[in-house]
N, C-alpha and C positions, 0 to 999 in steps of 0.2 A: 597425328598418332602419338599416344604417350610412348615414353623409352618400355615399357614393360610390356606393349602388343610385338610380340613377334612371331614367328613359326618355327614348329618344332622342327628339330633334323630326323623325323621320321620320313623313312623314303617314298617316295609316291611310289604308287600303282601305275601310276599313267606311264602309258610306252610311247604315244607318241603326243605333242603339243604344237602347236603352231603359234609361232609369232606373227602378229597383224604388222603386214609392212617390211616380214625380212631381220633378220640380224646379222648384225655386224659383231663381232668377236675380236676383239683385240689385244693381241700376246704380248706381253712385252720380252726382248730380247735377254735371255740369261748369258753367262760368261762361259757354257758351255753348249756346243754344237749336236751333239748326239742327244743330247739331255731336251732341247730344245726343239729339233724334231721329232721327238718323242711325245710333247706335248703335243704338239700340232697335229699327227696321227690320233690321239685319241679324243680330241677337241674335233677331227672331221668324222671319227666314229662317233661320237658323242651328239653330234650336231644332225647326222645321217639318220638318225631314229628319232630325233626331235623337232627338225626345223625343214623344210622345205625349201627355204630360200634363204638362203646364208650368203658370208662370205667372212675370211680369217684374215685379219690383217694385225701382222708385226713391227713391233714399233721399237727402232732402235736409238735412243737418247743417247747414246755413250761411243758412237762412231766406227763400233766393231763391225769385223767380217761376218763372225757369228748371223746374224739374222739374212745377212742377203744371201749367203751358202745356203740354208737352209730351206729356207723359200724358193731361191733360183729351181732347187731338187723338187722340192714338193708341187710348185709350179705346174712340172711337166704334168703329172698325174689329173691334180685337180686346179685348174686356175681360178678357182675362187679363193684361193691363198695368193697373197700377194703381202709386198714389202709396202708399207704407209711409210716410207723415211723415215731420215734420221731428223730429230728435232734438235733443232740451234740451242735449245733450252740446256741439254746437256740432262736432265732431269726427266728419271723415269716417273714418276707420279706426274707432273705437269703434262709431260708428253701425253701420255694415256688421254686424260681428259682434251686437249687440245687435240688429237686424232680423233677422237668422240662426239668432238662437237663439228670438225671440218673433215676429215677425212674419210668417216664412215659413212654409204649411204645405205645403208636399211634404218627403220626405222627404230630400231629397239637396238641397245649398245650392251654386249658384256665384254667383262673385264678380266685376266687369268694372267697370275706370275710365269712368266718362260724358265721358272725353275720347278717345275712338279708339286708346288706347294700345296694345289687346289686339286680336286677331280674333277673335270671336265661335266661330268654324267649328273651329278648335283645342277647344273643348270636347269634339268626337268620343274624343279620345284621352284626356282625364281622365275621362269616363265608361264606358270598356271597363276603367280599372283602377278604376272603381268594386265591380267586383265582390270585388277582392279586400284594398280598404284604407281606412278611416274618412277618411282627409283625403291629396289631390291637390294638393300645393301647386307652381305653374308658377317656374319660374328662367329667367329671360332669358339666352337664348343669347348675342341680338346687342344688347347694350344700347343706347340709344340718350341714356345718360347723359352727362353732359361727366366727364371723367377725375376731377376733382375731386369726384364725386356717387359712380364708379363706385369710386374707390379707398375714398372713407369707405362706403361700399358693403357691400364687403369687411372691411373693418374691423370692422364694427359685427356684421356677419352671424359674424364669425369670434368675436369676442367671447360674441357672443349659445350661439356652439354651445357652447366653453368653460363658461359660468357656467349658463347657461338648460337646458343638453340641448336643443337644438332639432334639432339635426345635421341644418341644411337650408342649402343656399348662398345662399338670397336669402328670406329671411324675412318681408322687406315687401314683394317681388312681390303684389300685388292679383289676381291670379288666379289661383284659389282653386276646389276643389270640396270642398264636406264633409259626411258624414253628420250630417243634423241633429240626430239623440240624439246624436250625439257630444257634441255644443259647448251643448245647452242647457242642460245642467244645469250648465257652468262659468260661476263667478264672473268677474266685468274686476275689475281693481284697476288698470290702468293709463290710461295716453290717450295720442295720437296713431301712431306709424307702432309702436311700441311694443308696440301691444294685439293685433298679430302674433305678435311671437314670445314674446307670454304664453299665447295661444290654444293654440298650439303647444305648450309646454314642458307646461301642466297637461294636452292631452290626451296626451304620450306618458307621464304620471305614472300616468293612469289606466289606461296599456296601449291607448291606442289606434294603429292601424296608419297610419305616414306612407311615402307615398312621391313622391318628384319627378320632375316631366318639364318638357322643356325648352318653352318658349312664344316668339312673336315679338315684338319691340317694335318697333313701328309710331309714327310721331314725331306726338306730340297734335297734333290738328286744332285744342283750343283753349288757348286761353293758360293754362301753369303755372301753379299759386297759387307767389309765393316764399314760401319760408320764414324764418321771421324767429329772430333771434337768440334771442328768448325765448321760441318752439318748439324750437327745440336745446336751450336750459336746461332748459325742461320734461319735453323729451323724457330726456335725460339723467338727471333727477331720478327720473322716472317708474320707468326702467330700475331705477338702483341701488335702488330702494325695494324692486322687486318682487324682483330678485336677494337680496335679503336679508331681506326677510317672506316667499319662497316657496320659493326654494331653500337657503336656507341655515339659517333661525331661523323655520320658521312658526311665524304667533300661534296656529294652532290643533292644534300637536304635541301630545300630551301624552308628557310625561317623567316618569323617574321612578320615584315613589308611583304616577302619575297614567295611565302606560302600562301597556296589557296585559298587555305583554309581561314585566314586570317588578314584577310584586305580590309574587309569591315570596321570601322570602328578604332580603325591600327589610329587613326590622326585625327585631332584634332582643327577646328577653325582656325583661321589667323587669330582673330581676336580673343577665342579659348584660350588657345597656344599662351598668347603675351600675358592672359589674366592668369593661367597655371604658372605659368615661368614665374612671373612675378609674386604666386602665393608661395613656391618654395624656396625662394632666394628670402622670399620675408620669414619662413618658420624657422632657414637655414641662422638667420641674421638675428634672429629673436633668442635661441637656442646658445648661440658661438658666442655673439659680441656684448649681451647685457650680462650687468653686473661683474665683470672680472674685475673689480679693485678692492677682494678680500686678500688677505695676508697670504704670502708664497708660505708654501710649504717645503719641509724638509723632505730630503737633501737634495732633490734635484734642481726642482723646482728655483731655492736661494741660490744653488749652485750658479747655475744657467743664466739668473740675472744678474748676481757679482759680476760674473766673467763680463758678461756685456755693459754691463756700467762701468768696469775699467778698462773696456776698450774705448769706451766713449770716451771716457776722462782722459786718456792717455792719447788716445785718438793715433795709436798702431794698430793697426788694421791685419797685421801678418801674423804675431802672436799673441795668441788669447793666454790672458793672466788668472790668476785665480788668485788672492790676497798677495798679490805681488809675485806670485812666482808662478813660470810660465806650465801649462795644460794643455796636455800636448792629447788627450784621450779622444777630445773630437775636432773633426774639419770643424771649419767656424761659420758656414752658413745662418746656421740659427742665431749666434754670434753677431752674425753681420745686419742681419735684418733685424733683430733686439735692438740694437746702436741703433740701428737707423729711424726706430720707433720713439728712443730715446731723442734724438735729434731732434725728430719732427712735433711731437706730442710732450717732451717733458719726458720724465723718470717719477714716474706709475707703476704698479704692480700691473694695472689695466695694458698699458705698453709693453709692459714684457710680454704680456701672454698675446697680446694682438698678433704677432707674426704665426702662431700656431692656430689660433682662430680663423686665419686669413685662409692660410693652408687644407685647413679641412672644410669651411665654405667652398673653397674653388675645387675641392676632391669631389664634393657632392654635384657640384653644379657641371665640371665634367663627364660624370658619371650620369647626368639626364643629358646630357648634348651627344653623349658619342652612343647611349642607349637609341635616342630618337632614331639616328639613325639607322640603327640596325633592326628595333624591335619596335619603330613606333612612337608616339605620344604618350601614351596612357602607361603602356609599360614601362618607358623610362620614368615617367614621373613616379611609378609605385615604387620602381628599385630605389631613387635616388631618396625619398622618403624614409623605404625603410630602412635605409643605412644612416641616415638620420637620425631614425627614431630609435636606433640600436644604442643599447646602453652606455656602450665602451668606447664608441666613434666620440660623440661631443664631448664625452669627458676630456680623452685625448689631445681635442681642441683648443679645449680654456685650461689648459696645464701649460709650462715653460718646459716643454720636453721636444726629444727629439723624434715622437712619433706619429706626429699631425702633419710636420713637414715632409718626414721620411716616405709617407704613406701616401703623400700629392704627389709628389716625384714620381713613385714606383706606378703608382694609378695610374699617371701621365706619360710614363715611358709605354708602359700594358698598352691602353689605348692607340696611341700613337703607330706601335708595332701593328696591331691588330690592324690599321687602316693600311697599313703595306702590304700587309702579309696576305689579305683578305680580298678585301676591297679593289686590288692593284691598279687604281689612277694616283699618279702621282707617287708610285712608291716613293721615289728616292728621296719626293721633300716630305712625307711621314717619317723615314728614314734617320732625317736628318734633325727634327722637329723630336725624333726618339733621343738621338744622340745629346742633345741639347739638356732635353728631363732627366736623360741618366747622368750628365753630369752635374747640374744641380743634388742629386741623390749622393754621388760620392764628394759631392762638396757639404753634404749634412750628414755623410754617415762612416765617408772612407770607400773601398771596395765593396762591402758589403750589399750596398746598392746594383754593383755587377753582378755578384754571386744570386742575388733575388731574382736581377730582370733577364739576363743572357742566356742561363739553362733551360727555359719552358722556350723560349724562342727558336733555337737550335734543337729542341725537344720536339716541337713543333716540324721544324722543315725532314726532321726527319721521318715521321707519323706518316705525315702526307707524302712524302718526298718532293720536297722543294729544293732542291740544291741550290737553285737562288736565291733562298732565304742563308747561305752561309758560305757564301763567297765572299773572295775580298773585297767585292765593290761594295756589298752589304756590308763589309765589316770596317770599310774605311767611313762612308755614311754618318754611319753609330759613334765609331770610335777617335776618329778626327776631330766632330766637335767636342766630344768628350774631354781630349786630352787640350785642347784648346783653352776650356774653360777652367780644366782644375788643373793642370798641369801648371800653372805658371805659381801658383798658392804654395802645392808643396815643392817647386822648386825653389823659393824666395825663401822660407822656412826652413829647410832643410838644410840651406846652404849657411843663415843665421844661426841654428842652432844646433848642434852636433848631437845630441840625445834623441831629436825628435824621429828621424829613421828607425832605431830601434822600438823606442817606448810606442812610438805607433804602427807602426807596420809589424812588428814582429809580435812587441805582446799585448796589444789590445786589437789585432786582426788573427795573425796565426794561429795562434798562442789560444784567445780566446775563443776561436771557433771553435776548435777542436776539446778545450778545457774552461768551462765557463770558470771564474772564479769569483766574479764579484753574485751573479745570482745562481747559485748551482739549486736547481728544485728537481724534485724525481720526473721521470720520463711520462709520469700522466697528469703532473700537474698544471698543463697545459691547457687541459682538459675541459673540467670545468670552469678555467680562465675563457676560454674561448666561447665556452654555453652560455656563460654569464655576461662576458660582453657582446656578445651579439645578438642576446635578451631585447625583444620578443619576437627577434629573425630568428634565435636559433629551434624557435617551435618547429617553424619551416623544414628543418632537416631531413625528417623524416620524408616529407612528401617532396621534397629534390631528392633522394637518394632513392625514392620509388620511380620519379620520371626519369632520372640519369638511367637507372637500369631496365626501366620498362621493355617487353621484347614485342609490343604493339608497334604495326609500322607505321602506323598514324603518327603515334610520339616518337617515334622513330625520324620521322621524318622531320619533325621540329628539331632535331638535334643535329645542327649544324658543326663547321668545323670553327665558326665566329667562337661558339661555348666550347667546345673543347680546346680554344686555346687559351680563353680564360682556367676553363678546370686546372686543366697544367701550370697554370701560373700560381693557383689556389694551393693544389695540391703540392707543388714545392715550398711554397710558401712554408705553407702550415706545417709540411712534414719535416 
């Protein structure tokens, strides 16, 4: 159903309707007693001219007397009122649906505020379109919100239809009628006003029929619960988690190897296999390692092999010189394996750059090994290609910079995590094999290698909710061999030179995070730096930003949580 089919609040004519199978009605508990049996007498008048086979059941989230007083009384009269419990949730929106899917047994479910919000008697007209659609969901004509409620209202509802599919104008309206095979077999993952337009989004996933009509809102007889700031946090948190474990990266997609859809074809022969591996380690080899013995360019580039030709000469290993006087701006990894090029091969322009050639050969050939596994033969060979063929990658390569290294590392830690986090055989030696690549990172870049690989990880455990992904056993894993590796460099250093704590940790990490100064360029100039090197990937964009967001559940279902923990890594990345 488009958001724009709905029904008018023109009153029916019909006096009496029948639900197939029975309704269930369920009140939930307001914060006052008279107010709330109030409701309930005209919800069994209301129900006595419509329905044949009823029953009212109140539902108290919040552990008050309120609802069982009320009921114990109305009881006596008619016992098809009864009390549905108190829900452990503590949450009247969860509650409701949770009593809707378990506790009610007729076959049709409505939904009414135990504060006088709604009219009872307006049920006539969601149950004549009961014949022809799983879920009636009411939109307030005449709000009776303060402008501030009604605008974020809007907001939130227009959001919800964007990201959710919900394509309903008022999603947290509480009145509500729904076939109850619809809704029982869905999962909650969320809580409070929330667990609407989750309800909503899985069952138009499932193909069930929505359609809206207008209802009145009548101003509560009893006093509003406010809402507090940390029900908007939660509520908020609640949203993005589920927008992105359901619509976007479910955990329970399978891709892949792993989808139906896609067995076929996913692998190649052995002997295929060896003869592809072996054509892109040669385009990889062809592209990186020939011709680097033209002249370095300024200033990085002479930079980066002075420093390393005087460590060779000098053969200190602790501090990198720069025309004799010590450069404290970068760890010295790249440093180190320069020298070591110099050792082995002589002092070449070609040896400088080898260590960064090395780095992005082994980033590509990663990126078809840890692909295979996940998506197959053919399509790791295509990624690992086109990041090849991408303009900015090889350049990267055959330069004397610190971005071909930086970028194996972070590759290598991504990867690595991804097989813990995903995968889980063996977490703790992917764990530990992360640990290892993140410290090579902050031995080529400082911190900054934490700050790229750590927040989509913990970004990560929390999307899904893995609390296992950020515990201490996870964080000694990672951060023990870390501090293993590079911790003993800047301790030797630091204790030689009294400058270097400041000049590097403070102003070319703090300092410069927050305030570039050596390259300050405006906030979009990033922009087309990134279109252009990732030329003729970045054609692609447009049709990944159509399958990232497609609301087909077919594509839907290719979108695992393996790709969304790359995105998150992407999108920190880049943002």
């Amino acid at each position: 159903m488009n958001r724009g089919q709905h029904i008018s609040n023109t009153p029916s004519n019909t006096k009496s309707v029948a639900a197939s199978g029975g309704l269930s009605v369920i009140v939930t508990a307001g914060s006052d007693r008279a107010v709330l049996h109030r409701v309930i007498e005209e919800t069994e008048a209301a129900l006595n001219n419509q329905v044949a086979d009823y029953e009212i059941l109140v539902v108290d989230s919040n552990g008050r007397q309120v609802a069982a007083e009320a009921v114990q009384e109305l009881s006596i009269s008619n016992p098809r009122v009864r009390l549905a419990g108190t829900s452990p949730s503590r949450d009247n929106d969860r509650a409701l649906w949770e009593t809707a899917a378990l506790g009610a047994t007729k076959s049709w479910v409505a939904m009414l505020d135990g504060n006088g919000q709604f009219d009872p008697r307006e049920l006539d007209r969601m149950l004549l379109l009961s014949k022809d659609y799983d879920i009636v969901c009411g939109y307030r004509v005449d709000s009776r919100q303060s402008l501030v409620m009604r605008v974020g209202s809007r907001a939130y509802n227009f959001v919800a239809s964007i990201l959710l599919a919900t394509d309903v104008r008022d999603a947290n309206c509480l009145f509500k009628l729904v076939r109850r095979d619809c809704v029982r077999a869905l999962p909650l993952a969320t809580t409070g006003a929330v667990t609407h337009a989750e309800v909503i989004s899985r069952a138009r996933l499932v193909g069930a029929s929505v359609v809206e009509v207008g209802v009145s809102e009548r101003n509560r007889e009893a006093n509003r619960t406010q809402s507090k700031l940390s029900d908007w946090i939660s509520g908020i948190a609640s949203f993005i988690r589920f927008w992105w474990t359901f619509a976007l990266f479910p955990a329970d997609a399978r891709v892949g190897k792993q989808s139906p859809s896609n067995t076929a074809d996913m692998d190649w022969a052995p002997a295929q296999r060896r003869m592809m591996t072996g054509l892109l380690a040669a385009m990889a080899a062809v592209m990186l390692f020939t011709n680097l013995n033209y002249e370095l360019f300024e200033p990085d580039e002479t930079r980066y092999a002075q420093i390393s030709l005087e460590m060779y000469e000098s053969g200190d290993w602790i501090v990198p010189t720069f025309r004799g006087e010590p450069f404290f701006d970068k760890p010295p990894l790249l440093y180190w394996l320069t020298t070591a090029a110099y050792s082995t091969f002589g002092v070449h322009e070609w040896t400088a750059r080898l260590p960064s050639a090395c780095a992005a050969f082994l980033t590509v050939m990663l990126l078809f090994a840890w692909g295979r596994r996940l998506l197959g033969d053919m399509a790791a060979w295509c990624g690992a290609a086109v990041l090849l063929l991408s303009a900015g990658f090889p350049v990267a390569g055959r330069f004397v910079v610190l971005d071909a290294l930086l970028t194996c590392c972070v590759a290598a830690t991504f990867l690595a995590t991804a097989n813990a986090c995903i995968h889980h055989r063996r977490s703790w030696l992917w764990f530990a094999v992360a640990g290892v690549t993140l410290a090579l990172g902050v031995l080529t870049k400082g911190p900054l290698a934490m700050v790229l690989c750590l927040p989509p990880l913990i970004a990560y455990g929390w999307l899904y909710q893995r609390r296992e992904l950020i515990d201490m056993r996870v964080a000694a894993l990672m951060v023990v061999p870390t501090l293993v590796m590079a911790l003993p460099w800047f301790i030797a250093i630091t204790g030689g030179e009294d400058e270097f704590a400041g000049h590097f940790f403070w102003k070319h990490n703090l300092v410069r995070f927050f305030n570039a100064f050596d390259h300050q360029e405006p906030w979009w100039f990033y922009l087309p730096v990134l279109l252009l090197g990732m030329f003729p990937c970045s054609l692609l964009f447009p049709g990944l930003g159509s399958y990232l967001f497609s609301r087909s559940a077919e594509q839907r279902q290719r979108r695992g949580a393996e790709l969304g923990f790359f995105c998150l890594a992407v999108a920190w990345i880049v943002g």
